[in-house]
N, CA and C atoms as an extended XYZ file, in Angstrom:
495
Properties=species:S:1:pos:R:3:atomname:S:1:resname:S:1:resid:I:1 pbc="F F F"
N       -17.515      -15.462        6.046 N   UNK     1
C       -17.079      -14.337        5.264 CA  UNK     1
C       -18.312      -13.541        4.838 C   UNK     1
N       -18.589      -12.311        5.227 N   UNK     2
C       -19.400      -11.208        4.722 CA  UNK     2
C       -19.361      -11.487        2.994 C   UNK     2
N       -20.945      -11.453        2.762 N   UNK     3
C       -20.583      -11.371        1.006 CA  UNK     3
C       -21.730      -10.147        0.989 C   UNK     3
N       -21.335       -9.821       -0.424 N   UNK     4
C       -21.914       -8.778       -1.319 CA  UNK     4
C       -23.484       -8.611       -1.274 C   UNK     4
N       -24.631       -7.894       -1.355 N   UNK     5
C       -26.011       -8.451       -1.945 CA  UNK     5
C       -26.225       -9.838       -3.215 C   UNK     5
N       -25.148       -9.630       -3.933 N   UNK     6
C       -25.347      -10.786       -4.965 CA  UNK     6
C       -24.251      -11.735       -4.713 C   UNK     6
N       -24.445      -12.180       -3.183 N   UNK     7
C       -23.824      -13.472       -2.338 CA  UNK     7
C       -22.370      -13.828       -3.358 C   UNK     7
N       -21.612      -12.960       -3.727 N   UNK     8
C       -20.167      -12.652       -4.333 CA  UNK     8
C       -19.360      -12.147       -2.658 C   UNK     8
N       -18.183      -13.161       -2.098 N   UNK     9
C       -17.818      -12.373       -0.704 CA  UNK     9
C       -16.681      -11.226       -1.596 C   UNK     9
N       -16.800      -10.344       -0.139 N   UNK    10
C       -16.036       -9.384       -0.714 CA  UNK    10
C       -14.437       -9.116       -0.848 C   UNK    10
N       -13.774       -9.331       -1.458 N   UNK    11
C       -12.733       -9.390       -1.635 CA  UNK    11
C       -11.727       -8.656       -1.970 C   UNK    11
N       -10.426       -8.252       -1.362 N   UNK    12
C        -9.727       -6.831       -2.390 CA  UNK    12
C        -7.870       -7.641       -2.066 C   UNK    12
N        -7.423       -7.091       -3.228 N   UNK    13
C        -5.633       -7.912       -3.737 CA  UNK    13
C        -4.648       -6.346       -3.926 C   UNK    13
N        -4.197       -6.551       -2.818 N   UNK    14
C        -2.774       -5.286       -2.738 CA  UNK    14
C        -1.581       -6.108       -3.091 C   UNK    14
N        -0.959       -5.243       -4.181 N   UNK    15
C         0.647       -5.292       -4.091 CA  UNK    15
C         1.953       -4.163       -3.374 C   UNK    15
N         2.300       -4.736       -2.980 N   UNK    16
C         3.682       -3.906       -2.366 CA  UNK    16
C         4.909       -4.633       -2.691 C   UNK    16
N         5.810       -3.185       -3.007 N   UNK    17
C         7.095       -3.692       -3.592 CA  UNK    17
C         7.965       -2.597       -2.484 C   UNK    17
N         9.474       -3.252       -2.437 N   UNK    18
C         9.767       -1.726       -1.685 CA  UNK    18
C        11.935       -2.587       -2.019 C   UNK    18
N        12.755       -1.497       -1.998 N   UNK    19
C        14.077       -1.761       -1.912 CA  UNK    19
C        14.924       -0.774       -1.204 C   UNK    19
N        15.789       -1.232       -0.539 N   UNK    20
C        16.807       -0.489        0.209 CA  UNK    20
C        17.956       -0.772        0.252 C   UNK    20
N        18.935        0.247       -0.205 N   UNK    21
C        20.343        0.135       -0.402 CA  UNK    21
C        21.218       -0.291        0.813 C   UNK    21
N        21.821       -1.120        0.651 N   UNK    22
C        22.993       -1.768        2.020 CA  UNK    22
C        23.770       -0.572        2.645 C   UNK    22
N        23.743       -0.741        3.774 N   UNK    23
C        24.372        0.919        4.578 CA  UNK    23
C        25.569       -0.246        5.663 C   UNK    23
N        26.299        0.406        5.554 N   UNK    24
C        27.575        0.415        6.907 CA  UNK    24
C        27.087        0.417        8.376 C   UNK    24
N        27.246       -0.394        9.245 N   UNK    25
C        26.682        0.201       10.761 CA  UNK    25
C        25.461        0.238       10.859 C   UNK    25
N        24.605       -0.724       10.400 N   UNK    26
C        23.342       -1.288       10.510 CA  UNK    26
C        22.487       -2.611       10.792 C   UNK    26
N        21.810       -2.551       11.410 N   UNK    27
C        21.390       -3.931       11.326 CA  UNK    27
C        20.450       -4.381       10.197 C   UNK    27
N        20.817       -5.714        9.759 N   UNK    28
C        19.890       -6.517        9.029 CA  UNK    28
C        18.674       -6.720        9.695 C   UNK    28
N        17.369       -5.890        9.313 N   UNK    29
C        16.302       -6.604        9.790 CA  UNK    29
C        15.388       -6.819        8.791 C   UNK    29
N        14.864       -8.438        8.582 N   UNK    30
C        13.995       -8.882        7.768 CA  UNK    30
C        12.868       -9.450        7.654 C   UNK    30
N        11.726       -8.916        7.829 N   UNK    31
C        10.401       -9.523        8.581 CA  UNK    31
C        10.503       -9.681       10.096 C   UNK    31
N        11.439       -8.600       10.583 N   UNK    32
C        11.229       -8.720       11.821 CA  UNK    32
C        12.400       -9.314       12.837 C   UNK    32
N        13.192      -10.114       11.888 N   UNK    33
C        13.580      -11.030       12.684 CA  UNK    33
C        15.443      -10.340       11.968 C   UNK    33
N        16.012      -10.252       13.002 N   UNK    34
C        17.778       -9.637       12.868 CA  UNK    34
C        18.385      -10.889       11.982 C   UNK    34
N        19.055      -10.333       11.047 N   UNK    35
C        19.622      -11.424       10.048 CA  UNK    35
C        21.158      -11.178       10.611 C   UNK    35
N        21.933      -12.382       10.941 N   UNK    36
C        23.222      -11.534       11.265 CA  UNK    36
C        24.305      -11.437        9.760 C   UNK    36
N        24.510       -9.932        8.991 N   UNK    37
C        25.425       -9.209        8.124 CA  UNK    37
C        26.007       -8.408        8.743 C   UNK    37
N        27.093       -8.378        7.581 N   UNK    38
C        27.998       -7.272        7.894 CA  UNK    38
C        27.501       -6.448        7.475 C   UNK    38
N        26.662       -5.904        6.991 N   UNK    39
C        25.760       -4.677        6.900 CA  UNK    39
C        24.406       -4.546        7.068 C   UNK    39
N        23.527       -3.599        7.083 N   UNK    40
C        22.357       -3.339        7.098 CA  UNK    40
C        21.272       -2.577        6.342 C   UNK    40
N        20.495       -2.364        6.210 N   UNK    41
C        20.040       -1.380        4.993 CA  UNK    41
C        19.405       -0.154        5.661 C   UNK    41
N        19.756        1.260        4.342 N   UNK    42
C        19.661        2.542        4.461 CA  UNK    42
C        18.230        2.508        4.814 C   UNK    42
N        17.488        2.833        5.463 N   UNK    43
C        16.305        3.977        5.780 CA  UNK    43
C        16.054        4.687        7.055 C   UNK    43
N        15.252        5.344        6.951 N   UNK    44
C        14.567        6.036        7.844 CA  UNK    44
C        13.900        5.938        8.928 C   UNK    44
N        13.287        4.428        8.773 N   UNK    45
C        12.899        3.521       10.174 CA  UNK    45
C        14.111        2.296       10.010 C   UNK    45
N        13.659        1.258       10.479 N   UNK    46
C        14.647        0.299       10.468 CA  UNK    46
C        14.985       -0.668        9.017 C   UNK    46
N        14.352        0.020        7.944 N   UNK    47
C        14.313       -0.165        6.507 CA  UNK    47
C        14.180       -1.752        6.127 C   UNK    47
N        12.841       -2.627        6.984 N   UNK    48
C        12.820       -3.975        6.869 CA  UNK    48
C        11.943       -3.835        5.489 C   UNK    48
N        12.434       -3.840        3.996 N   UNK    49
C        11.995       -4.148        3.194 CA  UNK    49
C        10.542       -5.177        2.925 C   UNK    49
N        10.824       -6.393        4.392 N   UNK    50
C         9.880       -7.154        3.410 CA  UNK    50
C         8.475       -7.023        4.397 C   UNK    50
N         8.533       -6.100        5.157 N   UNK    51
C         7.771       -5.596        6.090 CA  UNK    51
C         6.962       -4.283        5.512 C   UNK    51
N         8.058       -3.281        4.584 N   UNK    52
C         7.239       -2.779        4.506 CA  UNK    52
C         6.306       -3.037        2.896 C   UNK    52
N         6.515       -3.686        2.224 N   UNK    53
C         6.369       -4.011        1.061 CA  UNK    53
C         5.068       -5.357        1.150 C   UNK    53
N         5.236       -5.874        2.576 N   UNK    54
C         3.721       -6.553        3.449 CA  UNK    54
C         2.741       -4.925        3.258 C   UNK    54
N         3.471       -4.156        4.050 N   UNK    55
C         2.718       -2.964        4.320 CA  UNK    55
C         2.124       -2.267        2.964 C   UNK    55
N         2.862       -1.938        2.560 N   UNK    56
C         2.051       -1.447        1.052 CA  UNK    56
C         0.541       -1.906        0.097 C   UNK    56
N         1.320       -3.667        0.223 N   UNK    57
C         0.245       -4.120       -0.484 CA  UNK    57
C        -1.136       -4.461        0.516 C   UNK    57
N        -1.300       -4.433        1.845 N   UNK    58
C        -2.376       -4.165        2.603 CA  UNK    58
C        -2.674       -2.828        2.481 C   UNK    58
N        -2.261       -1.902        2.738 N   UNK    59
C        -2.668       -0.330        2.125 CA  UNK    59
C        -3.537       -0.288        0.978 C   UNK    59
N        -2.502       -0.965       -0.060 N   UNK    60
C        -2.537       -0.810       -1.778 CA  UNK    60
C        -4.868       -1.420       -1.625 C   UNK    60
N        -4.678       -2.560       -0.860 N   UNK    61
C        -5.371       -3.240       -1.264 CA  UNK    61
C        -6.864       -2.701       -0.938 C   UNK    61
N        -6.602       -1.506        0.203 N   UNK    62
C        -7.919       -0.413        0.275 CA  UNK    62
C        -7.584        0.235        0.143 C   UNK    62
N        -6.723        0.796       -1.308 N   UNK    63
C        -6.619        2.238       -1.657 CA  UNK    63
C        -6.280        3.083       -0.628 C   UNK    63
N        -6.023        3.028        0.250 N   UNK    64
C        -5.558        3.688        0.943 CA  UNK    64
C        -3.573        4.199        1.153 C   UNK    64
N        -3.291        4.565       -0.061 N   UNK    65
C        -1.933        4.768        0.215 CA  UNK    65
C        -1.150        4.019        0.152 C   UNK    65
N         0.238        4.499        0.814 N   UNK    66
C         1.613        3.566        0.854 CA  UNK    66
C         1.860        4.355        1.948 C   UNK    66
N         3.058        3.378        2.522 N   UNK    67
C         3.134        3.521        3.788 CA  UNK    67
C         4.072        5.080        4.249 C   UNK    67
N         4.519        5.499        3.077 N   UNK    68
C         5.199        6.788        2.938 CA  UNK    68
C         4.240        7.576        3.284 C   UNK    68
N         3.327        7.456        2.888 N   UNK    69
C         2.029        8.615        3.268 CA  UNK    69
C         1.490        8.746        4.587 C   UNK    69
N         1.493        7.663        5.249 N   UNK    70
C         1.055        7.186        6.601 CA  UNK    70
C         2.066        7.370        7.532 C   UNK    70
N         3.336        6.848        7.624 N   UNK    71
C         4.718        6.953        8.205 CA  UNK    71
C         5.819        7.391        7.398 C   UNK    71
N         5.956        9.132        6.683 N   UNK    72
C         6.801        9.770        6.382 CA  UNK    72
C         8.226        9.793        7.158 C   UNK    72
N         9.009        9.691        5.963 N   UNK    73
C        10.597       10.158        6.321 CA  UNK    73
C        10.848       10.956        6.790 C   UNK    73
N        10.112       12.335        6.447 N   UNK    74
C        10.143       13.381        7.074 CA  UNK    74
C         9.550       13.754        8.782 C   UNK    74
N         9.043       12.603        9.234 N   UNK    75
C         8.317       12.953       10.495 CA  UNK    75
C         9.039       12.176       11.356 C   UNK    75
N        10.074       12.747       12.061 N   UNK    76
C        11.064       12.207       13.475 CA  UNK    76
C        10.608       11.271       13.951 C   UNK    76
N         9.334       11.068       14.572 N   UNK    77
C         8.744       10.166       15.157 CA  UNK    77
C         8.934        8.883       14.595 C   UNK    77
N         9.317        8.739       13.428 N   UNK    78
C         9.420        7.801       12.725 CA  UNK    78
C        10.766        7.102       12.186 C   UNK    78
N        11.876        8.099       12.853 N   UNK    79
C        13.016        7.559       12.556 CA  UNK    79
C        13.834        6.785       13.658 C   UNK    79
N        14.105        5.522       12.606 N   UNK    80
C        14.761        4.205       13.347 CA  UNK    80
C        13.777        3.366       13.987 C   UNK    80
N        12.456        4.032       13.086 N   UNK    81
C        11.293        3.064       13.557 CA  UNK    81
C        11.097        1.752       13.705 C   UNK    81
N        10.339        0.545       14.661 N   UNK    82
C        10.568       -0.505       14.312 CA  UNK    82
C         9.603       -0.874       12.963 C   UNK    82
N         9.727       -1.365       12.011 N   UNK    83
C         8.401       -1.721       11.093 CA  UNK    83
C         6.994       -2.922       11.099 C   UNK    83
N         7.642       -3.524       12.141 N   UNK    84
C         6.456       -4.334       13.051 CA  UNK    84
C         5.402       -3.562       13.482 C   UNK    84
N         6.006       -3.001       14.339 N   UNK    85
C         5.086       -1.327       14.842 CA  UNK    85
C         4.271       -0.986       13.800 C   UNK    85
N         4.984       -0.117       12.877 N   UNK    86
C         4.031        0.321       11.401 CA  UNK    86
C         2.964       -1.055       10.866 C   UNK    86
N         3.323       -2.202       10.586 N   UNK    87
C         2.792       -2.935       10.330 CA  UNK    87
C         1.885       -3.256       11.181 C   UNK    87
N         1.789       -3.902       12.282 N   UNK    88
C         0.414       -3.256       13.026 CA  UNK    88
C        -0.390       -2.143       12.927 C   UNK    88
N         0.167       -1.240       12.921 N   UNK    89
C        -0.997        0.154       12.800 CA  UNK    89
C        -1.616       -0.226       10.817 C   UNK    89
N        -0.977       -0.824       10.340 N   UNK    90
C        -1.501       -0.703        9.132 CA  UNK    90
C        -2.172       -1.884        9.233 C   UNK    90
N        -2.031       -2.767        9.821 N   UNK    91
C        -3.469       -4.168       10.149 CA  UNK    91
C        -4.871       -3.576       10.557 C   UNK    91
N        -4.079       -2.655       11.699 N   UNK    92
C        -5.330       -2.103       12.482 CA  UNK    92
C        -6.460       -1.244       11.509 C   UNK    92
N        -5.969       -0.768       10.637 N   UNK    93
C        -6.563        0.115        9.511 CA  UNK    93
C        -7.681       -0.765        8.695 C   UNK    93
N        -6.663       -1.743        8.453 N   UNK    94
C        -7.872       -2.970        7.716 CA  UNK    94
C        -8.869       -3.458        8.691 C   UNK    94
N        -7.923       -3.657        9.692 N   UNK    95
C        -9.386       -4.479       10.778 CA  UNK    95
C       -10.838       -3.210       11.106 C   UNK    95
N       -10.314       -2.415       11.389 N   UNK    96
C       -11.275       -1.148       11.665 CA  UNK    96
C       -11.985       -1.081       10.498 C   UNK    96
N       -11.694       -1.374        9.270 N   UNK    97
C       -13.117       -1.297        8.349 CA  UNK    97
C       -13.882       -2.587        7.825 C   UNK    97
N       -13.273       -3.772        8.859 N   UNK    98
C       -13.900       -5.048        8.916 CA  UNK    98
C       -13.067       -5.987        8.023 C   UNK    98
N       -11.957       -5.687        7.558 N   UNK    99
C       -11.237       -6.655        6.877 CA  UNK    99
C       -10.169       -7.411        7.797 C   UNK    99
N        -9.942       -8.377        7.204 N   UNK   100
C        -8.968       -9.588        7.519 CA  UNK   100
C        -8.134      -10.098        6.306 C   UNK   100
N        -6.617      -10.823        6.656 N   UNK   101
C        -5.703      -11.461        5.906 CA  UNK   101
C        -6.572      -12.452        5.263 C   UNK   101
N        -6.518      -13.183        4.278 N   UNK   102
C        -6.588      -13.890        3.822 CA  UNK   102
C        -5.449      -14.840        3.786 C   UNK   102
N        -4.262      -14.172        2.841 N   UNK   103
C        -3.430      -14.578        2.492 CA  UNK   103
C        -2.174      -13.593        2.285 C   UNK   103
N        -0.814      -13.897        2.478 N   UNK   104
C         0.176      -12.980        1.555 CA  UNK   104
C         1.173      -13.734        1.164 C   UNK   104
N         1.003      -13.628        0.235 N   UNK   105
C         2.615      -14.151       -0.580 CA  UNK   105
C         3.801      -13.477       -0.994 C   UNK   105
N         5.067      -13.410       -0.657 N   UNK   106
C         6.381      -12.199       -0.338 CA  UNK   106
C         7.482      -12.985       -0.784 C   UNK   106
N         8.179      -12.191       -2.062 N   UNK   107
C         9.635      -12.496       -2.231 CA  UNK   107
C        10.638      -11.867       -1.931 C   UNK   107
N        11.724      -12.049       -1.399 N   UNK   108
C        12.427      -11.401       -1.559 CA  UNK   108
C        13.889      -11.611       -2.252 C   UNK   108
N        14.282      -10.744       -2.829 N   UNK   109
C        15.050      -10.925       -3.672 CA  UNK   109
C        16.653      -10.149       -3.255 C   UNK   109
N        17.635      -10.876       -2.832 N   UNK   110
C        19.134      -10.342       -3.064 CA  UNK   110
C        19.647      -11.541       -3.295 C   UNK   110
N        21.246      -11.058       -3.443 N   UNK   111
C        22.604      -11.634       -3.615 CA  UNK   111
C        22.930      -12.791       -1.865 C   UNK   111
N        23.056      -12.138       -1.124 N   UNK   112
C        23.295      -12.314       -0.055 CA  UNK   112
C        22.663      -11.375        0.983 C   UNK   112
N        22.733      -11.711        2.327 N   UNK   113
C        22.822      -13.259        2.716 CA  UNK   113
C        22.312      -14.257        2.387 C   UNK   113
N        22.138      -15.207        2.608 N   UNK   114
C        21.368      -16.142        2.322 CA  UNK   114
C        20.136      -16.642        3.283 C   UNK   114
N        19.037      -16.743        3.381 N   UNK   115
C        18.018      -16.490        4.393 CA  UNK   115
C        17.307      -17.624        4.481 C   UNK   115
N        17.330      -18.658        3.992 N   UNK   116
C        16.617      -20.168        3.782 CA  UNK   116
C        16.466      -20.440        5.479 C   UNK   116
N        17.341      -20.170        6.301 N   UNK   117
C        17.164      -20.393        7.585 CA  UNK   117
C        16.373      -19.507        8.691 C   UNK   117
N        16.321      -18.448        7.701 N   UNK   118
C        15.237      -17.275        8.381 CA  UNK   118
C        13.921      -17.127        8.115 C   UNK   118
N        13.615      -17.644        6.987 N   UNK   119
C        12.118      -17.325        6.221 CA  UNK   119
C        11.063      -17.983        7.513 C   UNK   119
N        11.605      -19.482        8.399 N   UNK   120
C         9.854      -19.685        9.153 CA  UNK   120
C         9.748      -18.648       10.140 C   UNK   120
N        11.267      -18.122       11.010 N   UNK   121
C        11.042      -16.802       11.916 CA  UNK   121
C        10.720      -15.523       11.456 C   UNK   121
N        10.766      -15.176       10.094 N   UNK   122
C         9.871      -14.377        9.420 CA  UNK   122
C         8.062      -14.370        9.251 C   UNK   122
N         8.102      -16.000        9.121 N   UNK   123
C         6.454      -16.293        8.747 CA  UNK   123
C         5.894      -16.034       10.346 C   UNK   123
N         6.526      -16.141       11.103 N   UNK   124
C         6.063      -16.606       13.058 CA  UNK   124
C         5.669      -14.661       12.997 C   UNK   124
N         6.946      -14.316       12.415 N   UNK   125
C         6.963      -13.015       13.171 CA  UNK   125
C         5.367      -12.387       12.538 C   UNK   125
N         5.148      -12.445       10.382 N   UNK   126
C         3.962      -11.925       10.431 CA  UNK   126
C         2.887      -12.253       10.733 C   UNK   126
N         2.426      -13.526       10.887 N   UNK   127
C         1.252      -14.023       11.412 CA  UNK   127
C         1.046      -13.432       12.660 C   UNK   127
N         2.040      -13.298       13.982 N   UNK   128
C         1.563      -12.440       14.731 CA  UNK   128
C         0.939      -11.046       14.901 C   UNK   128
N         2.064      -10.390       13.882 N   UNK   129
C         1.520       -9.107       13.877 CA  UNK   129
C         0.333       -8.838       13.651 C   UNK   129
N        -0.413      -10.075       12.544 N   UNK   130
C        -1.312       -9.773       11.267 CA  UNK   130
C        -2.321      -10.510       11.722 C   UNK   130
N        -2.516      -11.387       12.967 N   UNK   131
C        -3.188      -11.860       13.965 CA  UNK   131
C        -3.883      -13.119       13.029 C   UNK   131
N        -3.071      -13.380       12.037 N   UNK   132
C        -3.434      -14.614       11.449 CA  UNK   132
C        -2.707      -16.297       11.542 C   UNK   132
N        -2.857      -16.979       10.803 N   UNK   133
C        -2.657      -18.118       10.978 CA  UNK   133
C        -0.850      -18.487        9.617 C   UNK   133
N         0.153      -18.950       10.298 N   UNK   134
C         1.571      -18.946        9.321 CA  UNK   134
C         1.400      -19.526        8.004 C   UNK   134
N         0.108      -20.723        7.841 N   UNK   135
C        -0.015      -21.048        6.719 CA  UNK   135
C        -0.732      -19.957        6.014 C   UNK   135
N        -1.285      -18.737        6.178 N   UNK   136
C        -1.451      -17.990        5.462 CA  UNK   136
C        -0.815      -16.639        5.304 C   UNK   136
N         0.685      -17.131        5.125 N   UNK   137
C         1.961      -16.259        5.229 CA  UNK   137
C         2.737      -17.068        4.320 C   UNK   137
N         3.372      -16.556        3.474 N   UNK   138
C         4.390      -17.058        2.261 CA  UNK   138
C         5.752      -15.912        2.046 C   UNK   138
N         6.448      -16.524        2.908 N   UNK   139
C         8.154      -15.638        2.024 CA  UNK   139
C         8.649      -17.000        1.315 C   UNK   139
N         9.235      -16.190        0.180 N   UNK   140
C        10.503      -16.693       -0.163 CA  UNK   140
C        11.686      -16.266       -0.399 C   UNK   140
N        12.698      -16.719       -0.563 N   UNK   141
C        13.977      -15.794       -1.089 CA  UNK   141
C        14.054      -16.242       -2.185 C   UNK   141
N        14.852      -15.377       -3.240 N   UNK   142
C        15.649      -15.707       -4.284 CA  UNK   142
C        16.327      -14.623       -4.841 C   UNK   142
N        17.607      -15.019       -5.163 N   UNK   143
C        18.229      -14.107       -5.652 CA  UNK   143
C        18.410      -13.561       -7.445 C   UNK   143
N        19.127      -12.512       -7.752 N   UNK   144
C        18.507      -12.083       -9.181 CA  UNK   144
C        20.226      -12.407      -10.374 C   UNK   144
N        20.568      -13.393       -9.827 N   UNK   145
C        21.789      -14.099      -10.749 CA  UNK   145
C        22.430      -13.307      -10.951 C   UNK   145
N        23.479      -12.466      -10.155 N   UNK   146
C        23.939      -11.439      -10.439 CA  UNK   146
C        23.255      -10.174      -11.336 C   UNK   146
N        21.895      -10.213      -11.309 N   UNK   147
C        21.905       -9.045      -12.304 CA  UNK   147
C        20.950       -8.010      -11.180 C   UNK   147
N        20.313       -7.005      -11.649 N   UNK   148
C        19.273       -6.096      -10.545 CA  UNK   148
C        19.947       -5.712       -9.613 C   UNK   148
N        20.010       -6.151       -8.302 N   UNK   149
C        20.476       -5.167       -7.485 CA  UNK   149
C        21.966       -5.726       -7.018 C   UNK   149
N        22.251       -6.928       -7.899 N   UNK   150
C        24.017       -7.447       -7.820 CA  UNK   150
C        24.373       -7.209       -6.545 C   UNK   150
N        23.927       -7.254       -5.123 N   UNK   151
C        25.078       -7.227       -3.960 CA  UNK   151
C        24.297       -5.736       -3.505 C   UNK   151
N        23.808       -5.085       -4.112 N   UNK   152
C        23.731       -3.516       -3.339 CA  UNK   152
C        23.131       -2.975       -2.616 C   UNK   152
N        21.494       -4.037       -2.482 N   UNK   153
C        20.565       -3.908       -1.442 CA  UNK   153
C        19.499       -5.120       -1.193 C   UNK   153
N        18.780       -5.261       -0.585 N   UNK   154
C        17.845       -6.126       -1.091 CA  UNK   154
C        16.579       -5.557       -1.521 C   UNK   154
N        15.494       -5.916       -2.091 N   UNK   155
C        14.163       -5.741       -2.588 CA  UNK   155
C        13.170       -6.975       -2.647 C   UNK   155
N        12.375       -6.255       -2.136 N   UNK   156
C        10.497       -7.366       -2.187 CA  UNK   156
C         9.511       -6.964       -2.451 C   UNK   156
N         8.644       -8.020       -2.875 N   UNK   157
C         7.640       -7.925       -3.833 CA  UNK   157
C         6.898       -9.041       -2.850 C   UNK   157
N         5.227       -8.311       -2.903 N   UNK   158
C         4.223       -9.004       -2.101 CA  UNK   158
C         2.679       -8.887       -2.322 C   UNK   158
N         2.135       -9.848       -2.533 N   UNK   159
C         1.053       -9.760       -2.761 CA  UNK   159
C        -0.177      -10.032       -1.620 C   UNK   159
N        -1.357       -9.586       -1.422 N   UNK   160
C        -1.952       -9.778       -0.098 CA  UNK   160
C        -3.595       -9.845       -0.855 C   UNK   160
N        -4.159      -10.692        0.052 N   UNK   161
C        -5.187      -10.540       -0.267 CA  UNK   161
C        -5.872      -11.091        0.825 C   UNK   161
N        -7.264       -9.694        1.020 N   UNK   162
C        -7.974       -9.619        2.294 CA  UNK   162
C        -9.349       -9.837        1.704 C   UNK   162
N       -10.386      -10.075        3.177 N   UNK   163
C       -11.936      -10.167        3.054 CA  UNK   163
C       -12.364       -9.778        3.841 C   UNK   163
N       -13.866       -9.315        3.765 N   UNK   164
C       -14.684       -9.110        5.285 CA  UNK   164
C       -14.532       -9.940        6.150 C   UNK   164
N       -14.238       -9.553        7.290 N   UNK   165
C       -14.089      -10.695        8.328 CA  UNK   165
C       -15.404      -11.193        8.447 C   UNK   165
């Protein structure tokens, strides 16, 4: 690990949060990996919450934005996007100024479905993208006891933390 002049390595901690309302005639996609629901969630690319809320807090973590700024709603190119895709180009951003994963830790939070059986094809899916190793990949689920988003979408919360490679 690259350290500082005063042999401190260098270190930086992004958070990303992100939520999307349940839509009709969609697919569930969650870290990548198709959850099978009877619904799917509203956005603009393929609205994988815990993908992009990975994405944020790698952004967050060199100041560099959110992923709205980088891959706008407003720019076609980007609609029904996959967010794997985005999530790579936003690795690539870190790697190009010499950073690497460390670590990320990711909740996600709904009612349903229930995902206990999806979370290691989630961890497979980001370690690839993120060209790291699954033990340094953390989802979990949990849901918010009927209260917060009660059934209406899901939402995640993620923390990341990178170093000089």
């Amino acid at each position: 690990m690259t350290k500082a002049l005063n042999n401190i390595p260098i270190i930086r901690i992004g958070f990303g949060y992100d939520v999307h309302k349940f839509a009709e005639n969609r697919k569930l996609i969650l870290g990548g990996v198709e959850i099978p629901y009877e619904k799917g969630l509203m956005g603009h690319s393929d609205a994988d919450v815990l993908l992009h809320a990975i994405s944020d807090a790698i952004l967050g973590a060199l100041a560099l934005g959110d992923i709205g700024q980088h891959f706008p709603d407003t720019d076609k190119r980007y609609k029904d996007a996959d967010s794997a895709v985005l999530l790579k180009k936003v690795y690539e951003m870190i790697a190009d100024k010499g950073y690497k994963i460390n670590n990320i830790d990711a909740t996600v939070f709904c009612e349903k479905p229930k995902l206990k059986d999806f979370i290691i094809p989630m961890r497979k899916n980001i370690c690839d993208i993120l060209n790291t190793s699954i033990d340094n990949i953390s989802v979990k689920a949990t849901t918010e006891e009927g209260l917060g988003l009660a059934g209406k979408g899901i939402g995640t919360h993620a923390v990341v933390l990178i170093s000089k490679a």
